[in-house]
N, C-alpha and C positions, 0 to 999 in steps of 0.2 A: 778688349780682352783684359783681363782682371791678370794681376801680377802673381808669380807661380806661388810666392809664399802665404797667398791669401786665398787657395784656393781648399775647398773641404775635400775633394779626394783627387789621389793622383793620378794619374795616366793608366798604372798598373789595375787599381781597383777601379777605373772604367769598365776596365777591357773586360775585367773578370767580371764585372755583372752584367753589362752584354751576350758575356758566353753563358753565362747562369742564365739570364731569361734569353736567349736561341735556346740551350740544351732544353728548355721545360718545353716549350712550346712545339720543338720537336717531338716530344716525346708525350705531351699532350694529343698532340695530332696522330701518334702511330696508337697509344690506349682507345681514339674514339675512333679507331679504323679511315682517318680521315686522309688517306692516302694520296686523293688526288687532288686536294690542297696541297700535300707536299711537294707534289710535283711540279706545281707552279711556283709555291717558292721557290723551288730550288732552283727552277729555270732561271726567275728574275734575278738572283744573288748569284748565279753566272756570267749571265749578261751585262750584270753591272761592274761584277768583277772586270770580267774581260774588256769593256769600254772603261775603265777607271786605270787598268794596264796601255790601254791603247791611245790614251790622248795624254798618259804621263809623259813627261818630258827630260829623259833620261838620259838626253844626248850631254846638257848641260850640267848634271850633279855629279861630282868628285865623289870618290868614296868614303870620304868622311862626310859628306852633306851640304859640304859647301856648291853653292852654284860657280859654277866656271861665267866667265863674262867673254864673247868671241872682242878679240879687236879686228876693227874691218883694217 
């Protein structure tokens, strides 16, 4: 992983061009009537969702981000 001050864009302008190309592609799919493609994606980016919720490991992270360490 390249150090954060070398990097060309940040985290913020990730996210936002992600959501730029989802919003087109959505909305690409609902102009060609292609409905039931969207229905499978949406399926899989729930799925994924919901398995990405379900094997996080939330028992161990403080509220600030730090992981807890148990002592036995």
């Amino acid at each position: 992983m390249e150090p954060v001050s070398k990097r060309r864009f940040g985290k913020r302008t990730v996210a936002f061009f992600w959501m730029a190309l989802v919003a087109l592609i959505v909305t690409l799919l609902i102009v060609y009537e292609q409905i039931s493609i969207l229905y499978v994606l949406a399926t899989l980016s729930l799925v994924w969702l919901l398995l990405t919720v379900a094997f996080a490991d939330l028992e161990h992270v403080n509220a600030d981000g730090t992981v807890h360490q148990d002592n036995p």
